[in-house]
N, C-alpha and C positions, 0 to 999 in steps of 0.2 A: 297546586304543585310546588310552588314557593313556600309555603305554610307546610307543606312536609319536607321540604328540601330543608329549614330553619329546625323542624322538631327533630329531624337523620343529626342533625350537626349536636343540639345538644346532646343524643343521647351517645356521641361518640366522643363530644367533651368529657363524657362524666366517669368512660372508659378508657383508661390510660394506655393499654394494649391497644383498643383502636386509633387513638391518637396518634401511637407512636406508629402504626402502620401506616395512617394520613399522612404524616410528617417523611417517610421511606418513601412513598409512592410520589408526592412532591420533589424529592431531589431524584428520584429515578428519572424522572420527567425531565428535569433540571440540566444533571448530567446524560443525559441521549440528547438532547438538543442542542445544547455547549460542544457535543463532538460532535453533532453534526454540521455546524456553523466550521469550526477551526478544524477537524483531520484536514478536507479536501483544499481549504484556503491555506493554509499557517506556510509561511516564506519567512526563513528566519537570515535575518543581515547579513551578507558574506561577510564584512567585516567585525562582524561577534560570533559566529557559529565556525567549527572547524567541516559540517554537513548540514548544508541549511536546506535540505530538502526529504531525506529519507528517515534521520533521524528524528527533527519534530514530528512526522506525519506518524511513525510507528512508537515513538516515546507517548504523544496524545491520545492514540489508541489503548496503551497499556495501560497509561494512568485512567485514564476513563472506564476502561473495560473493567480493572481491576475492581475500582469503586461499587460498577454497576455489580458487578458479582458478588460484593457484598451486602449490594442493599436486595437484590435478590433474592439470596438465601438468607437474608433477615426476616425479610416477607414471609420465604416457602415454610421457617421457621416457625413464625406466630400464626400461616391455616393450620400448621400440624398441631402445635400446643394448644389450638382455641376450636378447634373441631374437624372434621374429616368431610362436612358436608361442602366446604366448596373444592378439594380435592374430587371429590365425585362428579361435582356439575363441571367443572370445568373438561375432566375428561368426556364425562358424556356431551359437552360443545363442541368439542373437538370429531368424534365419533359421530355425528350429526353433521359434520363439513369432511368429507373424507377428500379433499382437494387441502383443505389446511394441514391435515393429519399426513398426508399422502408426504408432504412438502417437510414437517416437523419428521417423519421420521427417516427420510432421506438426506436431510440434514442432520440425524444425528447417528447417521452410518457412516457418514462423512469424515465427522469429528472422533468416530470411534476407532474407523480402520487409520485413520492421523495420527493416534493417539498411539497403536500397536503398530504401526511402520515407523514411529520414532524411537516408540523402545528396541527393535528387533534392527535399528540403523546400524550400517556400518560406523557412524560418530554422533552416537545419542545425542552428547551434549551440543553437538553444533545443530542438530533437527530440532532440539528441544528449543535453543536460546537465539538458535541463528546463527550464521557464515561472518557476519556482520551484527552483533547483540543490540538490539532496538534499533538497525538501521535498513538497508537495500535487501536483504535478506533475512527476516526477522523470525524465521522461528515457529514453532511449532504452538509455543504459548500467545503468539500477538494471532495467530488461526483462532484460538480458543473464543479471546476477545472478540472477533468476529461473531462466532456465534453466541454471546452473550450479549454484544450489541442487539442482533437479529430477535432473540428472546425478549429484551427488555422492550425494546420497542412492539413487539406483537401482543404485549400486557401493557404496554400504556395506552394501544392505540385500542383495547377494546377494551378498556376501563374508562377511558375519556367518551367513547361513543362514536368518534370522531377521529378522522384523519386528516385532518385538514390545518392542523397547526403541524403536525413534522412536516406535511406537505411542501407548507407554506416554509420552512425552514429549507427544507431541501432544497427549494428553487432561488427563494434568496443568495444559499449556500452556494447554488453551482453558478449564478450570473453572475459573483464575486469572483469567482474564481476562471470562467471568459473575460471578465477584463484586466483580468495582468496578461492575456494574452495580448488583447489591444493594446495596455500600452506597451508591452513589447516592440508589438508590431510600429510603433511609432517611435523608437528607441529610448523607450523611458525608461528606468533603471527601478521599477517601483518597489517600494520597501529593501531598497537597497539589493535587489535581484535583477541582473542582468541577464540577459541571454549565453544560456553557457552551451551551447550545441551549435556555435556558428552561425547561421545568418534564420535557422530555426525557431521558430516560438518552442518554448518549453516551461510558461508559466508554470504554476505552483508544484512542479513535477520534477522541474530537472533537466528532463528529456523529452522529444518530441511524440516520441514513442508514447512515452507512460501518460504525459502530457493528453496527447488524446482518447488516450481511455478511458482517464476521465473524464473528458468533458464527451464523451459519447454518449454517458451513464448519466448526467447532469442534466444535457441539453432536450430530452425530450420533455422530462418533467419539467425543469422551467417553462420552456414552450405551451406546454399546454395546463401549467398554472394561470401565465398571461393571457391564453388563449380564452379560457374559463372567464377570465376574467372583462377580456374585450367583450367577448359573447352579452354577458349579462349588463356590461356600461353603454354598448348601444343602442340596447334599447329605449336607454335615454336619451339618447345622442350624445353622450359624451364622447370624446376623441382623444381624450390622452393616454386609454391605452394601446388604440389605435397606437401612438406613434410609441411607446414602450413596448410594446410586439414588434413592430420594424427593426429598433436599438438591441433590444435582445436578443433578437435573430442574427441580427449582424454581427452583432459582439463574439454568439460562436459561430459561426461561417467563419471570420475572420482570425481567430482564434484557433480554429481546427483546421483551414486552408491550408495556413503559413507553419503548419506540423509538418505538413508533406508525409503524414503516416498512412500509406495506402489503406493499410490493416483497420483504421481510426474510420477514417473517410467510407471505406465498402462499407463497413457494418454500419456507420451514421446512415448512408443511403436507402440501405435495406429499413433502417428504422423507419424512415421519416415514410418509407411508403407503407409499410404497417402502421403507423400512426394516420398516414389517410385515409386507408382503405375500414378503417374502424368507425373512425367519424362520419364517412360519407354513407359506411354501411347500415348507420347506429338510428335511422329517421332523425337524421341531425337538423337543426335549422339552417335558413339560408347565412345567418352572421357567425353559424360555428364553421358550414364550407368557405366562407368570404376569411373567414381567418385563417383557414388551412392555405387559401391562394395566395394571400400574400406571406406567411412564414414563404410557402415554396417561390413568390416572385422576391422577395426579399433575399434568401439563398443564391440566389442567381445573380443576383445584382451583386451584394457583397462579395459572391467569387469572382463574375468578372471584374471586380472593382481590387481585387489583388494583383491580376495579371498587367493592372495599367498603372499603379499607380501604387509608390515604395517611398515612402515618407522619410526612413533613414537607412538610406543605401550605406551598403559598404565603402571604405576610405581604405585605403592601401599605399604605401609610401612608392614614390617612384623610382622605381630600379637607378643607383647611377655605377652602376659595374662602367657601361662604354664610358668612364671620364678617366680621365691618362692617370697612370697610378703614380707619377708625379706633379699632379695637381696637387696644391695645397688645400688641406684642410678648411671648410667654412664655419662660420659660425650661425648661419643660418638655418633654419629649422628647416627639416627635407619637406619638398614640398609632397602633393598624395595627389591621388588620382578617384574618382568617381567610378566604382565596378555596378555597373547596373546588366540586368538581365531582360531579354525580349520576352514577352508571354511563352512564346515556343519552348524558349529555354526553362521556365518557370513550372511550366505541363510537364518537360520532359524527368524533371525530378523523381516525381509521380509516377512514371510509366520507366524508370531506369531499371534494369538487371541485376546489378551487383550483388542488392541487398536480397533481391531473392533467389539465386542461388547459393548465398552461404547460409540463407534461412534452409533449402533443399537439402546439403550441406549437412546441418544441424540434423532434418529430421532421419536422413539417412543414418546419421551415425547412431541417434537416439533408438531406431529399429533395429541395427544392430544390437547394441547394449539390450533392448530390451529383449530380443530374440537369445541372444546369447549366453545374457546372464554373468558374465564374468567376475571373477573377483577380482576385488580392489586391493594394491600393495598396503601392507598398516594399517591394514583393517581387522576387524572382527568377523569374518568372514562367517558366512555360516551358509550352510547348504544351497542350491541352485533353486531349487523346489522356493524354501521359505522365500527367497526374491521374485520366483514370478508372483508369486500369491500378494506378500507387501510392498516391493522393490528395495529398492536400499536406501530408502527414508528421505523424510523432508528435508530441500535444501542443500542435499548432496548431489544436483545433477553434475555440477561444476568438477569435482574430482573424479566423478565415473567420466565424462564424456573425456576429461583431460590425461584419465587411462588411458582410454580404447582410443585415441582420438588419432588416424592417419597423418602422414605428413600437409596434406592437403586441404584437413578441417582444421588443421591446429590452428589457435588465435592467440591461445597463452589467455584469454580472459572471456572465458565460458560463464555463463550465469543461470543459462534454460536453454530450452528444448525452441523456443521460440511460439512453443505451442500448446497450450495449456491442458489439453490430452493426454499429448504422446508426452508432455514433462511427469503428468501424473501417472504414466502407464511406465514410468521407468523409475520416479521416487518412491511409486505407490502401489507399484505393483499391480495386476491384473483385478483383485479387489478393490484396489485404490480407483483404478477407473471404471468398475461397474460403479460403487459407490456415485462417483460422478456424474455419470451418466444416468442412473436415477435421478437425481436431484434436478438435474434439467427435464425429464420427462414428468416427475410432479410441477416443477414450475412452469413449464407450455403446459400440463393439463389444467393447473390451477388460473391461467390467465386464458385458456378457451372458457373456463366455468364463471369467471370473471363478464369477457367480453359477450358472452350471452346472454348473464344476468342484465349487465349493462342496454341491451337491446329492448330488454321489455319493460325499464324501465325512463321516466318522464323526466330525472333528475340529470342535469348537463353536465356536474360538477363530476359523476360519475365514470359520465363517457370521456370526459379527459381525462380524468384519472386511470382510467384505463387503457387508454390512448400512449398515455405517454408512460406508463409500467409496462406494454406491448413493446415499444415500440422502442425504449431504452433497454431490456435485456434483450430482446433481438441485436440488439447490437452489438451487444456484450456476447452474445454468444460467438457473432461471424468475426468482432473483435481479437478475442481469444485465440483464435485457430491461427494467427501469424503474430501475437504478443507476449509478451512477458508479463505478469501478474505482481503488481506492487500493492504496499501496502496501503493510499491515498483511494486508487480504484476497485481495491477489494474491500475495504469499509464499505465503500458506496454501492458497491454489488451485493453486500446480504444489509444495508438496512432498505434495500428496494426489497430484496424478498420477506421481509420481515413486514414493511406493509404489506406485500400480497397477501401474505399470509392470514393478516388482520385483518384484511377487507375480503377474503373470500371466505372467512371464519364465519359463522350464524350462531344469532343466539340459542339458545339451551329450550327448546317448545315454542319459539317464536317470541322468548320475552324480549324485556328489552337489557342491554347490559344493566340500566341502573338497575332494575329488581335483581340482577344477580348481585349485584354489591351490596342491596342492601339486606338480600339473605346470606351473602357471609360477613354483612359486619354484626348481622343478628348471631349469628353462629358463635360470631366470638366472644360472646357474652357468655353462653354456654358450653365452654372448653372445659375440661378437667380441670381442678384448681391446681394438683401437684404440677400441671405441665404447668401451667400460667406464672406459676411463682418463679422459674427458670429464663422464662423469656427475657425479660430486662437485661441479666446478667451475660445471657448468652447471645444477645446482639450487640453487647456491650465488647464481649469479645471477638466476634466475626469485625465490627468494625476497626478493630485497631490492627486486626489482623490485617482486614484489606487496605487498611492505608502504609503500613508496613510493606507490604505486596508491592503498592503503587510505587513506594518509593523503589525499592529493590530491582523491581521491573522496569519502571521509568522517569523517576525522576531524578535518580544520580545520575544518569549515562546524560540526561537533557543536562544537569549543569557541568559536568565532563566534559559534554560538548562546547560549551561555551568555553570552560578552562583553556580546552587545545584550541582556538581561535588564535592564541597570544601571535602561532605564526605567519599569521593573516595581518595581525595588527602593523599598522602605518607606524615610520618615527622606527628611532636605535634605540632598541633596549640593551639591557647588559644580561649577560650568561643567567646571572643570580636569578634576575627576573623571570625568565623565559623558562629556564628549568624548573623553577618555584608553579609557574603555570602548569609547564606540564607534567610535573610531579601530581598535582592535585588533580587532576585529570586520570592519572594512571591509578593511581590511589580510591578515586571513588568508581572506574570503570577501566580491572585489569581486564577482566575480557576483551576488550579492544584492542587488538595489535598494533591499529594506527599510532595509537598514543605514544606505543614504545619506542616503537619506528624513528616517532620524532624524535622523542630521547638520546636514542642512539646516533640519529644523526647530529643532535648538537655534538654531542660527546667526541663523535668522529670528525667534524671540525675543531673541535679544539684541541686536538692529539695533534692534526697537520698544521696546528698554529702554535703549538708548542714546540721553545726548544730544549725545556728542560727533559733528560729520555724519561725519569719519574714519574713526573707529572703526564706525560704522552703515555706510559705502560697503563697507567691508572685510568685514565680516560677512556683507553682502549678494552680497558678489563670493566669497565661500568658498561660502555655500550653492550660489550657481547654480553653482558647480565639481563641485560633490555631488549637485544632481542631473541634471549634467550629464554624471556619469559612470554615474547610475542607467539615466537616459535609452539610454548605450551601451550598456552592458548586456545591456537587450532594449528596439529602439527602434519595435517594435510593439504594444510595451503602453498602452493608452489611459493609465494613469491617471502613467506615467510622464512622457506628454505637457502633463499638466494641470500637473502640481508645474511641472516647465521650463519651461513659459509662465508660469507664476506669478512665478519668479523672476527670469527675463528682463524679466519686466514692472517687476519694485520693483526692478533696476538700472535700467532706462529710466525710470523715475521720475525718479532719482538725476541726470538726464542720459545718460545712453548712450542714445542715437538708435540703432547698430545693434540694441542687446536688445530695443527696443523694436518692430522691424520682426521680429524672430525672433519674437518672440511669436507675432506676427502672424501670420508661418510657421506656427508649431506649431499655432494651432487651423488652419488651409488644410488641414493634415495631417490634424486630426482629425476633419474634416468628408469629408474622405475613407477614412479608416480606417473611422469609424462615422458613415455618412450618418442613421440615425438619431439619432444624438444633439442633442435639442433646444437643450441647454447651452453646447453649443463653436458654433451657430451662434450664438445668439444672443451671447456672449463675441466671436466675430467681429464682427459686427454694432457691438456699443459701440465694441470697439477700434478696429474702421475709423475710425466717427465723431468718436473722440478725435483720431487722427491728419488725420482730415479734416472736421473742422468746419465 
């Protein structure tokens, strides 16, 4: 086998088209495992990033994905130019696993009715590029990427023969990414990321919410990576991973605990007992149950080991309102107080109301909308019909719910549905969520076709593999039904189907992958020649294309982001500076309103520190330029409404009569974007009065 593995290599040295496909197939590999390490880990410095959380995760996704879709279609390029016979086998492999196929083309109903609910949007370009362009809400194009990750990876993992290096990637991936929860939980700031949700863990997320989705999606597959692993080191008697299954149990127990995301925690539950109920069903041995018993007495210890014991309690200064308001001033630093919590109070977080009645809240109103259908003010409206069938596209739930939204659901900062359904049954219309709903009845059929194969066979590596694919979309699924869907837990959600995919695929008559490789790199010998002489040139140009893409898509908005940091940054700078930063920010990432925002607000401080009126009219007339181009941007956003009446108002101060009437305009507008909102009626209201006394 060695001796033909050495003759396959020269006769594909000698073939430049296959070489260059070896050399494509190598960075495809390259790049899906480089994002799989950094989407779900990457925390970028609060003090250099102006989003050090939603932007790296969906800028890394796009630069990755882009690439991967070009070495793709480099590939699908040279079977088409060098022959048609492994276009044939590969469909016939496919047609031979109809759980694979079942999965492959419920995902690409998916990405089709995506594709026609973004064009038929009430604001194409905000479905296409996102509410936010490469960041919290990214778009229709970082979707794409998803399933272009999920592809590349179900053709690396059955070209290699083997899953067991993304595997191994994945688990790495996710047990880096529980212990920024730990040190959190211990008050460490790691990679210069602190806890930004209050006394919450929100590692590599943000929030505690998004925070636990992913490590729902993470933690079975690590787990029973290690568990694989203890299994087979006992037999030796070794123990060290004995105590690295304890440590990484604990790391997410501890980690997803101190979320307090119900939504996070039900569906881990559910996992972890689908992950038992396979192993114990699968004639497992006694050191693969001995491992499931302690993951589960490990769990238990590390939760009660939250409730007693809080390493960096909150510090809070202590009130001195009761000292005489003729006391003299000290110069001693206030002293603080210690806020610690009893386990009672810790549980009752867990088990509090608030949050799930304004999720209730949410889904009503979303049943509404999606029952009713309404149209949206400044929009492109089109028929009742075309919205139940599409809805009114990706990433617009935030302006439909902030239409139709009563006095009593308004929040003024809507983002979903809270439920990854009924969000796509209102962006996506009635299509949009059959579509969805397919996709999950191929992947529960494809992981029953799994978990059975799994049964009759000898190999363990198998049964936890399929253990912890059970057992982590399980989770994702009862996850989903009370969360919101970010860009960090949706990568990690189809490159798990993308191994399923792969591993419940079969070969083509029982061979094995390599004889399919090496009847299409035979194949490629015998291509047409007119095709062949094309190939070079025209991979020549897909690539520059996709690195073009990459940057376009995600690596101006990633150094943008760093540009707009400047207001984060420690130390006095001068005006020159600071606008120079975020000039170059606005410059390579107008799409982003934030950036403007800032503009305008230096602009609008240095007009109330001006006494020259010149120089104050001018500063005034730059800001409303700025968020006049925010405003373009996305001219459905409430709060881009508010700034541009702001500043149209302090030029009509100035004298300008027409800004003054645009004001006016703008809240007309926002009273009909958000009929609820109390604020821009009443704003209305004065302004009239001003203008008509």
């Amino acid at each position: 086998m060695p001796r033909q593995r050495r003759r396959n290599r020269r006769k594909s040295r000698s073939d430049p088209i296959s070489a260059l496909d070896g050399g494509l197939r190598n960075a495809q590999l390259v790049f899906l495992l480089t994002a799989i390490i950094v989407v779900p880990f990457i925390v970028l410095p609060e003090s250099s990033f102006a989003d050090i959380t939603s932007t790296s995760k969906a800028t890394t996704i796009r630069f990755f994905g882009t690439l991967l879709g070009g070495v793709l279609a480099s590939r699908l390029l040279i079977r088409v130019a060098t022959g048609k016979e492994w276009i044939r086998s590969q469909n016939a492999v496919l047609r031979l696993s109809p759980p694979a196929y079942f999965i492959l083309v419920a995902a690409a109903s998916v990405v089709i009715l995506s594709l026609i609910s973004t064009v038929l949007s009430i604001a194409p370009g905000i479905s296409l590029w996102g509410r936010n362009p490469a960041g919290f809400e990214a778009g229709e194009y970082t979707a794409l990427m998803y399933a272009v990750f999920a592809v590349a990876l179900f053709v690396s993992v059955r070209e290699s023969a083997s899953v067991e290096r993304v595997w191994t990637t994945v688990a790495i991936s996710g047990i880096a990414v529980s212990l920024v929860g730990v040190f959190q939980f211990h008050g460490i700031a790691f990679l210069d990321i602190a806890q930004t949700h209050g006394i919450h863990t929100t590692g590599t997320a943000g929030n505690p919410i998004f925070y636990g989705a992913l490590l729902v999606l993470m933690a079975p597959m690590s787990l029973a990576f290690v568990a694989q692993r203890f299994e087979s080191a006992s037999a030796t008697g070794s123990r060290y991973w004995l105590a690295a299954l304890v440590l990484v149990t604990g790391s997410f127990t501890l980690s997803l605990i101190t979320t307090v995301s119900r939504g996070s925690i039900l569906g881990w539950t559910a996992g972890l007992v689908v992950f038992a109920v396979i192993v114990f069903e699968n004639r497992s041995t006694k050191r693969a149950r001995l491992a499931v018993g302690i993951i589960a007495a490990s769990i238990v210890g590390f939760a009660a080991l939250t409730t007693v014991y809080e390493p960096s309690p909150r510090t809070t200064p202590i009130s001195q309102a009761s000292s005489p308001p003729t006391s003299p001033p000290t110069s001693a630093p206030s002293a603080s107080q210690v806020q610690t919590e009893t386990p009672g109070e810790k549980f009752g977080k867990i088990t509090r109301s608030s949050t799930v009645r304004l999720r209730l809240q949410y889904w009503g109103l979303a049943a509404d909308v999606a029952l009713g259908r309404p149209e949206i003010p400044y929009s492109n409206n089109l028929p009742a019909s075309i919205r139940w069938l599409v809805g009114y596209g990706p990433d617009t739930f935030r302006y439909v719910a902030t239409a139709e939204a009563g006095k009593v659901t308004f929040t003024g900062r809507f983002t979903s549905a809270h439920n990854d359904p009924i969000n796509r049954l209102v962006e996506q219309g009635l299509l949009g969520l059959i579509a969805w709903l397919t996709l999950w009845l191929a992947i529960g059929y494809a992981l029953w076709r799994v978990v059975k194969r799994t049964s009759r066979s000898d190999a363990s590596g198998s049964m936890w593999l399929a253990a912890g694919l059970a057992a982590a979309l399980t989770a994702r699924f009862l996850e989903q039904l009370a969360g919101s869907p970010t860009a960090g837990d949706v990568f990690v959600f189809w490159i798990l189907v993308g191994i399923l995919t792969a591993v419940v695929a079969e070969p083509l008559a029982k061979k094995s992958i390599e004889e399919e490789i090496s009847a299409a790199r035979a194949a490629s010998g015998r291509g047409n020649p007119g095709k062949r002489i094309f190939v070079f040139p025209a991979v020549t140009v897909i690539a520059v294309l996709a690195m073009f893409l990459s940057w376009e898509t995600a690596g101006r908005f990633f150094i943008a982001n760093n540009a707009a940091s400047v207001l984060h940054a420690g130390g006095t700078l001068s005006y020159e500076a600071v606008d120079a930063r975020l000039e170059r920010a606005t410059s390579l990432a107008p799409e982003v309103a934030g950036y403007w925002h800032s503009r305008a607000d230096l602009e609008h401080g240095k007009a109330r520190s001006s006494s020259v009126a010149a120089d104050e009219l001018a500063a005034r007339q730059r800001a409303y330029q700025y968020d006049k181009n925010a405003f373009d941007a996305n001219p459905l956003e409430i709060g881009n409404h508010y700034r541009l009446a702001f500043s149209a108002w302090e030029l009509g101060k100035l004298g300008d009569e027409e800004k003054r009437m645009e004001a006016v305009e703008l809240y007309v507008r926002i009273t009909k974007l958000a009929p609820a909102d109390s604020l821009a009626a009443e704003r209305l209201e004065t302004l009239r009065n001003v203008l008509n006394p």
